[in-house]
C-alpha positions, 0 to 999 in steps of 0.5 A: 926593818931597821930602826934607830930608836931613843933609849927605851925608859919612862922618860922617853916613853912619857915625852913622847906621850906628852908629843903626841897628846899636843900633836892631837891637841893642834890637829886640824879637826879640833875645837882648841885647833879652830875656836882657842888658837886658830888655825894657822896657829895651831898648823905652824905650832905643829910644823913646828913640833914636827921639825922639833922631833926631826932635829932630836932625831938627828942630832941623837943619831948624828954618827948614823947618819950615813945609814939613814941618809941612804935608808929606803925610807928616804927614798919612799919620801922622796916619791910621795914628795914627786908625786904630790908636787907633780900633781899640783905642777901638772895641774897648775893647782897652786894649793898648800893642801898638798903639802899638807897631806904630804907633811902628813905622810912623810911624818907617819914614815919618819917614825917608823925610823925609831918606833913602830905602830904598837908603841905609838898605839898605846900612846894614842889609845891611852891619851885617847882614852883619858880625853874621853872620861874627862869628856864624859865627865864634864859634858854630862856631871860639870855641865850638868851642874853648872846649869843646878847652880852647883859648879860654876860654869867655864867661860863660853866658846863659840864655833863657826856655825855659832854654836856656844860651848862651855870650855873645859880646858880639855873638853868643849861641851855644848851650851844647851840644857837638853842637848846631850851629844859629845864634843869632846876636843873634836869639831863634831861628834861625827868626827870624834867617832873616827878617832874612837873607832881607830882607838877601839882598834888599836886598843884590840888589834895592835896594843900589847898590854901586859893584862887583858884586863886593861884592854878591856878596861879601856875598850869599855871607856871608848864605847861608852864615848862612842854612845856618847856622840851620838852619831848615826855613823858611829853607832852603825861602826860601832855595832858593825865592829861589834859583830867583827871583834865577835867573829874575827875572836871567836868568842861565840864559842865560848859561853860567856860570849854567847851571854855577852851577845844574849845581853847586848841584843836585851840591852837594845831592846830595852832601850828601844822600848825606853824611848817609845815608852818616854815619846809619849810624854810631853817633856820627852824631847829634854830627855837623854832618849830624845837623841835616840829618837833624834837619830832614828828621825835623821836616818829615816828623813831626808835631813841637811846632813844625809843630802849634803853626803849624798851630793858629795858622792856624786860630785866626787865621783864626777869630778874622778871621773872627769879627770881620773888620772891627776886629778881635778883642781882642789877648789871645784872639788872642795867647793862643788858641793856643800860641806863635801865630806867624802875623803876617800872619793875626795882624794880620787878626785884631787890626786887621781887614781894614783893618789886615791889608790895609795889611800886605800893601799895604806889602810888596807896595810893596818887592816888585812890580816892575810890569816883572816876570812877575806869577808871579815876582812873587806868587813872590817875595811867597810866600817873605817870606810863608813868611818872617814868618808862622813867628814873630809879628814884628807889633810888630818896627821891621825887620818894617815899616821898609822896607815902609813906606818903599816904600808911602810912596815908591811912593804919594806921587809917584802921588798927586801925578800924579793931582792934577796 
């Protein structure tokens, strides 16, 4: 696949880290996107760093823009764009989301013209990375000492659900002397577990480093933050992911694996013990244990979280198959129930069997590796299903930047072979 890359330097590789940490900072499902800019705000500054990106490339690449006026790549835009556009017109379902979601798609294939899915990786995994430490630091040391008396306290934020936050600058942690879940810059934990699975996968899957150590190094820091959150989906990813990466590497067949496993079974059982031993005292619920506790209760009850998730399948699942082949309107959709945060069925439900099936298409391109166990594989697509269907992530950039980068890296060479 041809590429029309910038010089390859520190320079060029730093400002594009630098792009891409703000193209984070202003994605939709950030708090600095919703309590610090706003917003609309935050979606122009990001249209804006798009068009900004798009005008560098081509001035850059002025004399070849004959080449990239007729690259295949302009044509796949040009189909998404129809059939976004198609949906809306057909259904007279006059939505800006769907320019949304296309903006998101054409963003993803416009940077397979200069770079592909490793480079822009090790970006995300490193500034991914950096984030989190920063977030474990300030919601569990700087918090924690503002309330001693010992660091002053950051001026205080507040969410739509009216939920108070200290803000860090590049971290929002929750005003709550024994709350101890983990915001780090994302809306709720539920959705930073999605950006720190991708993380861990890239990390292990599609980052070149130049030691293994560093692999580690950072896999171990975006662990640690996926504790941290607390979140019921993301430990069953989390431990669901441990069991792929233990198979799909093989390392039962090494000593210090089948350690590593006898040691991560012993860590769960110790802290299972911990927090029955810690639930017989009476301060038990101002422990950090209590949030183990505090899962366990919401999986084992009918909690507001786990009914609103419920109904969202059922009201997706409808409205799909009310209207398969286009789609239901984005309103009756969004709204028939209450939070609706299944984005694979959502986008069934808005965009048909078409638009659902290009969603799995993309994922399915980052995923499958064809040397790989075909049940590791539908494995390894279960747990980034139980990833992103917890939340709606549909009109997010990082929800299709590197799906859509692998369709376009994986489809266009076999494309080219069947001409040939």
């Amino acid at each position: 696949m041809k590429q029309y890359p910038f010089p390859k330097n520190r320079w060029t590789g730093a400002a594009f880290g630098l792009y891409l940490f703000a193209m984070l900072l202003l994605a939709r499902d950030t708090l600095i996107t919703s309590v610090k800019l706003g917003f609309y705000q935050s979606q122009f500054l990001m249209l804006a760093l798009m068009g900004l990106l798009g005008v560098v490339f081509l001035i850059y690449n002025r004399r070849k823009l004959g080449q990239i006026l007729t690259d295949r790549r302009l044509f796949l835009i040009l189909a998404l764009a129809l059939f976004f556009v198609g949906v809306m017109v057909l259904k007279r379902d006059w939505q800006i989301m769907y320019f949304s979601m296309l903006l998101c798609l054409i963003f993803a294939v416009f940077l397979t013209f200069f770079t592909d899915i490793s480079r822009v990786a090790k970006s995300y995994v490193v500034i991914l990375t950096a984030l989190s430490v920063y977030a474990l630091i300030a919601t569990y040391v700087l918090r924690k000492l503002g309330y001693m008396g010992i660091f002053p306290h950051p001026k205080s934020v507040t969410n739509d659900a009216d939920m108070v936050f200290f803000d860090y600058g590049l971290c929002f942690a929750v005003d709550h002397r024994y709350w101890h879940r983990n915001f780090g810059i994302f809306r709720e934990p539920g959705v930073y577990q999605f950006f720190l699975l991708l993380g861990l996968y890239l990390n292990i899957y599609r980052v070149r480093w130049e030691r293994e150590g560093v692999r580690w190094i950072f896999t171990i820091a975006l662990t640690v933050t996926m504790i941290s959150t607390y979140s019921i989906g993301g430990f069953a990813e989390l431990g669901l992911f441990a069991v792929f990466v233990y198979l799909d590497k093989k390392y039962y067949r090494t000593k210090l694996g089948r350690w590593a496993l006898i040691g991560c079974i012993a860590g769960a059982v110790a802290v299972v013990i911990a927090v029955i031993v810690e639930a017989r005292k009476p301060e038990f619920v101002y422990s950090p244990l209590y949030e183990f506790y505090d899962m366990f209760v919401r999986l084992t009850t009918a909690s507001d979280s786990s009914v609103d998730r419920g109904s969202a399948l059922i009201t997706d699942l409808r409205m799909f198959l009310d209207h398969p082949l286009l789609g239901s309107k984005i309103a009756p959709v969004l709204h028939g129930t209450n939070h609706n945060t299944s984005s694979t069925l959502i986008l069934f439900a808005i965009t048909g069997v078409f638009g659902g099936l290009l969603h799995l298409a993309t994922w399915v391109a980052l995923l499958w590796k064809k040397e790989r166990n075909v049940f590791i594989n539908l494995l390894l697509l279960l747990i980034f299903l139980m990833s992103f269907n917890t939340q709606n992530l549909i009109a997010d950039v990082f929800f299709w930047l590197f799906p859509c980068m692998a369709l376009v890296e994986r489809g266009l060479p076999v494309l080219r072979k069947k001409e040939a």
